[in-house]
N, C-alpha and C positions, 0 to 999 in steps of 0.2 A: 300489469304494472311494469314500468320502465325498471331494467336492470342498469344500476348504477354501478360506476365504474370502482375500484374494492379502495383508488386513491384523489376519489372525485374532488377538485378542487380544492386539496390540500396543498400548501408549500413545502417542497420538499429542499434542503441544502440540499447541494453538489457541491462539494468541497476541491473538485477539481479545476486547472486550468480549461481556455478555452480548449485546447488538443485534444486533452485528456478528457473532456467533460460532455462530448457530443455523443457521446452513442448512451452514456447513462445518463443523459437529459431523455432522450428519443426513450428509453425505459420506462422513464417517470411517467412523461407523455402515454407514454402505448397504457399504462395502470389509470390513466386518468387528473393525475397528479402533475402540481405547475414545478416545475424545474426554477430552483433559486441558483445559478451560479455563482460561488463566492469564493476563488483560488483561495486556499490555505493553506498551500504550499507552490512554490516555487521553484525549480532543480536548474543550478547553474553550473557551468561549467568549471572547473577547477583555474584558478590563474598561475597557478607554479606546477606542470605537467610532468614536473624529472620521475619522480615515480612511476608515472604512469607508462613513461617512454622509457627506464630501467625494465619494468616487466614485461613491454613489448619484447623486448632483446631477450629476456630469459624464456621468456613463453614456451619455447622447447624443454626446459629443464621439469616441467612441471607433472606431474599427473593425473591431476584432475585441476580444473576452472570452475569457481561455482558463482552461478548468479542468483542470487536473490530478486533481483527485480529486471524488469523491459529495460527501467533507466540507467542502470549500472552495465547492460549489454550494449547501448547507443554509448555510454560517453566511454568504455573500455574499448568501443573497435573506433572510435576515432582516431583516421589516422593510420591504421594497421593492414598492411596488405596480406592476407592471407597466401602465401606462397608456400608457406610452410605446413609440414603437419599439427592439426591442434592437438592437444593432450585430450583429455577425457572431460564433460561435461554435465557439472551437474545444474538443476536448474529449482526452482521454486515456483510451479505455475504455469498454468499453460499456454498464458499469453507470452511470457520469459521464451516458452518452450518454440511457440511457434514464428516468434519475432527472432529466432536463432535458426531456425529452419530455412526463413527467408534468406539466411546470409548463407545459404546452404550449408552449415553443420548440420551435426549432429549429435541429439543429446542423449548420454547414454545412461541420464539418471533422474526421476523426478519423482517425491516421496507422495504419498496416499494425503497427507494433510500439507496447507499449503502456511505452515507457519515451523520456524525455528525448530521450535522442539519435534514436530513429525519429521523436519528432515533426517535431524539427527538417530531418531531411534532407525527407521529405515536405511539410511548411509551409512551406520556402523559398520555393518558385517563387510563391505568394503576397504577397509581399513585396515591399512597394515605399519608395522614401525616403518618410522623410515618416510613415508611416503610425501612428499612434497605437492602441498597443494594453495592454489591462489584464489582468494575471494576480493575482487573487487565491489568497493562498497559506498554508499553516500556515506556524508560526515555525522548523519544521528542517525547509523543503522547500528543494530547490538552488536555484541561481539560474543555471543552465545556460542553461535557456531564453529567459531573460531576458538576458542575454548574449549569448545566439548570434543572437538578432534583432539587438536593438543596435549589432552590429557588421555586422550587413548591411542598415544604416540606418534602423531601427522606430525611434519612439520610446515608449519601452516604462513603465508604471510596474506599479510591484509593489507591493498592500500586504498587510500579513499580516492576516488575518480570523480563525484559530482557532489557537490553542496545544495542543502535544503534548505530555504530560507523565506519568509514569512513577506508577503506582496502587499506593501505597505499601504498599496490603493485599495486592498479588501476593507481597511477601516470604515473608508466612506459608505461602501456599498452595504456593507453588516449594518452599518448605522440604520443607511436610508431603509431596509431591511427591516429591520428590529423595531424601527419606528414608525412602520407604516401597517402591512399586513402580518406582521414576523412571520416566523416560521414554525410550521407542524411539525417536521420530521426535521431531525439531526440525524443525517447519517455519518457515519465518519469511516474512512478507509482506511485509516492510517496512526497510530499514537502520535505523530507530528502532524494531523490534521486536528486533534482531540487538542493539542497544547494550544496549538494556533490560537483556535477558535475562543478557548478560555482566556488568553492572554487578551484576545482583543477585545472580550466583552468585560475585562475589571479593564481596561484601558478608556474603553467609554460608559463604565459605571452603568452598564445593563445586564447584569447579573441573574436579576428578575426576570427579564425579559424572554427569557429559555424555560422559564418552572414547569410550563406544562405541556412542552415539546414531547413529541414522542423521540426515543433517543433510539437509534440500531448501531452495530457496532461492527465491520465486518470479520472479526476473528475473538479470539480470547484474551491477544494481548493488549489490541486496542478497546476491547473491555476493561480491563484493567483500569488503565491510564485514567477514562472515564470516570471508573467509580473512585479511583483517588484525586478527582475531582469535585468528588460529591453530585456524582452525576447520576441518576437512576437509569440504567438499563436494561430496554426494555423485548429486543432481540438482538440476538445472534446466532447466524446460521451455521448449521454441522461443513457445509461447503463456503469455504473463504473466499468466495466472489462477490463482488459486486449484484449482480442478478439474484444469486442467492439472498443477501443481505436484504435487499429489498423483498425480495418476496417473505423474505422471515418477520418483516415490519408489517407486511401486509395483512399477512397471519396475525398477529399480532391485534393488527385494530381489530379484525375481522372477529376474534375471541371478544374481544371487548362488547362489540358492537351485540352479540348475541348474549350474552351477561344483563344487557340495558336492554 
């Protein structure tokens, strides 16, 4: 008997740009699964930069840098000639980690879990009053982090470096989408891929058209967002990747499948 593939001929979303969305289309493919690209989010550049060129200038004042994401490391060294020494780095992730590496730093902190709240319990014990730290951020990133030092005495500043904003030509494509073969699998990467997606199916009144999608989620936070969507989910993996995410989807039917 022929072994079939564990995502044979399923529609999977890829909620990412074309940039961002080749290597976890080439994922889907390798499980056997059809890759739907449908950008959900989009990251633009900031059009009023004073902040961003204020904290270029202080960069030396600081003690630690922390990135959150790849995208907040590209639009913060825009522009910035590294001649100087960096403060200390912390980072979330190991694509963050290694897309910092390429600019040759070096990063002297990166937590066991790849979400907010692991940073902070593992970066605490770093922490001292006093200490002056910059987190360059998009404009719908939380502000967890930045609070949760703050209160155990950083002094912390936050400015926003790139905008997230919603590619108004995904309507067509969700449509033509939703109204053709829809889609199996919702994976989502992101709580601002989770908004998007909901926004643009009450925007073309296919509400329905998702009830019996299988849903993945790639962390705990963007579980959340979902289920106060009224969304049922129905994996998420202990490792907050991408790769992971899917494979915890696959699991997932793969239990199903053995049930029936």
């Amino acid at each position: 008997m022929k072994q079939t593939s564990p995502l044979e001929g399923m529609t999977v979303l890829v909620p990412r740009g074309k940039k961002q969305a080749h290597s976890f289309s080439a994922l889907i493919q390798s499980y056997g699964g059809i890759p739907v690209e449908i950008p959900l989010i989009a990251f633009e550049p900031l059009q009023d930069k004073e902040a961003l060129f204020q904290a270029h200038k202080r960069i030396h004042t600081y003690d630690w840098v922390i990135f959150t994401s790849k995208t907040a490391v590209d639009a913060f060294f825009e522009n910035l000639s590294l001649c100087e020494p960096f403060p200390n780095i912390a980072v979330i992730g190991e694509k963050t980690k290694k897309f910092l590496m390429d600019k040759g730093l070096k990063v002297q902190f990166m937590p066991r879990e790849y979400v907010a709240e692991g940073f902070i319990g593992d970066f605490l014990p770093f922490v001292e009053k006093g200490m002056k730290i910059l987190i360059p951020k998009g404009n719908l990133a939380r502000d967890y982090i930045a609070a949760s030092l703050s209160e155990n005495g950083a002094d912390v500043d936050e400015i926003i470096v790139y905008e997230t904003n919603f590619p108004r030509e995904s309507i067509g494509l969700l449509r033509k989408q939703l109204s053709g073969k829809g889609l199996d699998v919702l994976a989502f990467t992101s709580p601002s891929t989770v908004d998007h997606f909901i926004g643009a199916l009450k925007e073309l009144g296919y509400q329905n058209a998702v009830k019996d999608s299988v849903v993945g989620c790639i962390g705990p936070v963007t579980k959340e967002r979902a289920k106060a969507y009224g969304l049922q989910v129905h994996a998420v993996p202990e490792e907050y990747t991408v790769h992971s995410m899917l494979k915890s989807i696959i699991s997932y039917l793969e239990e199903i499948r053995r049930e029936n």
